[in-house]
C-alpha positions as CSV (number, residue, x, y, z in Angstrom):
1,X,0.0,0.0,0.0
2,X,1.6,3.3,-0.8
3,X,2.0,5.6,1.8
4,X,0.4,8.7,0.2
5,X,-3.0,6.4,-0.6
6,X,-3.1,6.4,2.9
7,X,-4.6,9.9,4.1
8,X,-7.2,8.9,1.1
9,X,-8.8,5.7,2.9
10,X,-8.9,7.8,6.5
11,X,-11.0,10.7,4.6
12,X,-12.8,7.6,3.0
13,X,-13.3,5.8,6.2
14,X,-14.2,9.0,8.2
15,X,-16.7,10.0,5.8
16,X,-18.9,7.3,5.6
17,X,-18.7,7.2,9.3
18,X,-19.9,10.9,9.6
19,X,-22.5,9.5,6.9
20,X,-23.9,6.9,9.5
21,X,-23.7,9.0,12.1
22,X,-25.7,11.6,10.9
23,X,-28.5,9.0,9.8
24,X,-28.4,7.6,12.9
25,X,-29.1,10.9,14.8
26,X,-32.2,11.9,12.3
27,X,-33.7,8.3,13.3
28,X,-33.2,8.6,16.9
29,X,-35.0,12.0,17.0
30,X,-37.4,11.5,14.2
31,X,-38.7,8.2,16.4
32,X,-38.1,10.5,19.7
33,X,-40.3,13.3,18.2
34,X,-43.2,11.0,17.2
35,X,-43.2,8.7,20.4
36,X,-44.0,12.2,22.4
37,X,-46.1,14.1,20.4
38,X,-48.2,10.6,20.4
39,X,-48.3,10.9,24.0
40,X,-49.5,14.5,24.7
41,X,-51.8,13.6,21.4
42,X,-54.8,12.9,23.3
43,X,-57.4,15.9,23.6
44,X,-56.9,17.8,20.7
45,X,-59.0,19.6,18.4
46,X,-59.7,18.4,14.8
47,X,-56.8,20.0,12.6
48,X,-54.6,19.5,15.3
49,X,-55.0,15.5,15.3
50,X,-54.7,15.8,11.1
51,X,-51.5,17.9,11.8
52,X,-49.9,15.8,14.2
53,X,-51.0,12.6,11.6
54,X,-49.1,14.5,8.9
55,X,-46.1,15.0,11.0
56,X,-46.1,11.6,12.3
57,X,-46.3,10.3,8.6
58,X,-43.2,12.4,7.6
59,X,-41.1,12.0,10.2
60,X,-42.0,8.0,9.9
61,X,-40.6,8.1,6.3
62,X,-37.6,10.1,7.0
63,X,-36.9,7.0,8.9
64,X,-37.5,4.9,6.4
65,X,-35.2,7.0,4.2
66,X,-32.7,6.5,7.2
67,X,-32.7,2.9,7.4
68,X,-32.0,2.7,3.5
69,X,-29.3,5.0,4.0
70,X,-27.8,2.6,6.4
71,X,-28.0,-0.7,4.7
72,X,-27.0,1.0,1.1
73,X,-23.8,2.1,3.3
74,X,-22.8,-1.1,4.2
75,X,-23.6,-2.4,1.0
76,X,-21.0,-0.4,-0.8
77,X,-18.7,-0.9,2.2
78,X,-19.2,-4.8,1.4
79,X,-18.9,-4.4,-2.7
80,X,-15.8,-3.0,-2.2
81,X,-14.6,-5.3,0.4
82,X,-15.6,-8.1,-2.5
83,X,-13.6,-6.2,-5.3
84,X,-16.8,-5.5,-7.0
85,X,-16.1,-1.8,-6.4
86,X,-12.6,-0.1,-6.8
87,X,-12.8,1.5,-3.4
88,X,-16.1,2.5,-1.4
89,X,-17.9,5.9,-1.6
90,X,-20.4,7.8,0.5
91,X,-21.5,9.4,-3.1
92,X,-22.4,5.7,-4.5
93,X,-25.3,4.5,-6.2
94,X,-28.8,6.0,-4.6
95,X,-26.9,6.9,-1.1
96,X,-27.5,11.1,-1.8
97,X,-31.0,10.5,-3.0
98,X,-32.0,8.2,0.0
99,X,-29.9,11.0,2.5
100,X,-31.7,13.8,0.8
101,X,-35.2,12.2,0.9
102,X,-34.1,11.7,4.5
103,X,-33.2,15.0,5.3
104,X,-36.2,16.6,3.3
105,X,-38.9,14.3,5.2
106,X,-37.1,15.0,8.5
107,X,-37.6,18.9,7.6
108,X,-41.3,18.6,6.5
109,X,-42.2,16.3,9.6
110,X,-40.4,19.0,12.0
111,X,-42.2,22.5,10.2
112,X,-45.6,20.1,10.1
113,X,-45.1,20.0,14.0
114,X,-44.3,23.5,14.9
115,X,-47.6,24.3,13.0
116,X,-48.9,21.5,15.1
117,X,-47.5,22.9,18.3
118,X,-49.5,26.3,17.3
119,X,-52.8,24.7,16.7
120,X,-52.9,22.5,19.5
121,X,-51.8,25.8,21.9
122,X,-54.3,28.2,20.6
123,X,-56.9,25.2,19.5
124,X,-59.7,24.8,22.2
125,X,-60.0,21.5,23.6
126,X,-63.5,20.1,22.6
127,X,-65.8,19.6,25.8
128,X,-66.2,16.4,26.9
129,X,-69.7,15.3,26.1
130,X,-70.0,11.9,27.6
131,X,-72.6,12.0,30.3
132,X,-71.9,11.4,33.9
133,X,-73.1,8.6,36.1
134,X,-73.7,9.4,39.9
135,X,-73.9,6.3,42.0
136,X,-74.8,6.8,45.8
137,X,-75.2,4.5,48.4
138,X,-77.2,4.9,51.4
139,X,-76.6,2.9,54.4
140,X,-79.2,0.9,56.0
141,X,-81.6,2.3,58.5
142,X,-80.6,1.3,62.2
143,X,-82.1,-1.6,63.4
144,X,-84.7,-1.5,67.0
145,X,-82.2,-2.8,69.9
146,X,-83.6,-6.2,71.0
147,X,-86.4,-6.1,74.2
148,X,-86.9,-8.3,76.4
149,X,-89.5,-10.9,76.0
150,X,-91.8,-10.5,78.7
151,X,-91.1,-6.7,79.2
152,X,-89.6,-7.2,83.2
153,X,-91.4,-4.9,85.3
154,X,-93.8,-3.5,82.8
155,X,-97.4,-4.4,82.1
156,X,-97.3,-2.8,78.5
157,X,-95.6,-5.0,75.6
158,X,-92.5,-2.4,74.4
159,X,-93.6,-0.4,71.6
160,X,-91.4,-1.2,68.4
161,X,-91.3,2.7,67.7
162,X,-90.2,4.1,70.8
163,X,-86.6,3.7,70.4
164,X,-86.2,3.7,66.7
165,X,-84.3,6.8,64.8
166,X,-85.1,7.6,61.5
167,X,-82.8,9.9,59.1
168,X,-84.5,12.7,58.3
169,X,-82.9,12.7,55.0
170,X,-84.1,9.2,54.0
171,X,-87.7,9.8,55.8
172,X,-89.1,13.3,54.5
173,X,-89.6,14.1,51.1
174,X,-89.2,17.8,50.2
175,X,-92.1,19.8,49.8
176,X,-91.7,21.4,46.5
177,X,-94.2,24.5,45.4
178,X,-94.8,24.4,41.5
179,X,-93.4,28.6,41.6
180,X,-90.5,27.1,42.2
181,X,-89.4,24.6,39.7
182,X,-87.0,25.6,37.0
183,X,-88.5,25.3,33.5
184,X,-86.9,22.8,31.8
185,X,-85.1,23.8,29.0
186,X,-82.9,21.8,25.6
187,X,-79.6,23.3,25.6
């Protein structure tokens, strides 16, 4: 190997790790960006959702773009390394287009969710329409303490309503007048 091919094969060598590199780093925040906007996704208004849905789809196939970056790297890392190539390149067949698809999906999908982040700060939530259900449980009345049989030392059988309680909540209805009924109205 001649010395001055040398300082060629570093350069070589350095730019197609650079290459993977900064494929690897779109991925990893394309993914990142998606997996959290999906998670703060949840109450938003209509063009919100179909902004955050064109993001997502962008930023997915920037990924895509990313992945074939990779494998057409080691592709023309492994042609060379057979002979099939005279020496490996970063500038090889379909490596720019795929990077520059990649890069130009990555940009779309991050513009697509700034406008996002504007809609879904000014957007206004849509109310929650889904009617409530209000269970409430009441306790049982109190039950009469137990009397004595024969009533010791009293000629009158115990009466079963001397000692009860009642809840006055549970026992009176409230007396309504009619002036004083809202009319009902459809909203």
């Amino acid at each position: 190997m001649p010395s001055n091919d040398r300082p060629v094969q570093e350069w070589r060598k350095q730019a197609f790790d650079l290459s993977a590199e900064s494929t690897k780093q779109l991925i990893t925040v394309a993914t990142g960006v998606v997996t959290v906007t999906i998670l703060f996704s949840k109450d938003l208004d209509k063009i919100s959702r179909y902004l955050a849905y064109a993001a997502w789809v962008a930023l997915v196939v920037s990924v895509m773009f990313g992945i074939a970056v990779l494998l057409n790297l080691s592709g023309n890392l492994q042609h060379a390394a057979d002979g099939r190539h005279q020496y490996p390149s970063v500038t090889a067949k379909g490596i720019p287009f795929l990077s520059i698809g990649q890069i130009l999906t990555f940009g779309a999908g991050i513009i697509l969710l700034f406008v996002f982040g504007l809609f879904a700060v000014n957007g206004h939530i849509p109310p929650d329409t889904k009617p409530i259900t209000v269970n409430c449980i009441l306790p049982p009345p109190p039950q009469p303490p137990p009397q004595p049989a024969g009533g010791e030392g009293s000629s009158h059988p115990p009466s079963p309503t001397k000692h009860r309680r009642r809840c006055c909540c549970c026992t009176r209805k409230p007396q309504i007048k009619q002036s004083e009924v809202p009319p009902m109205t459809n909203p």
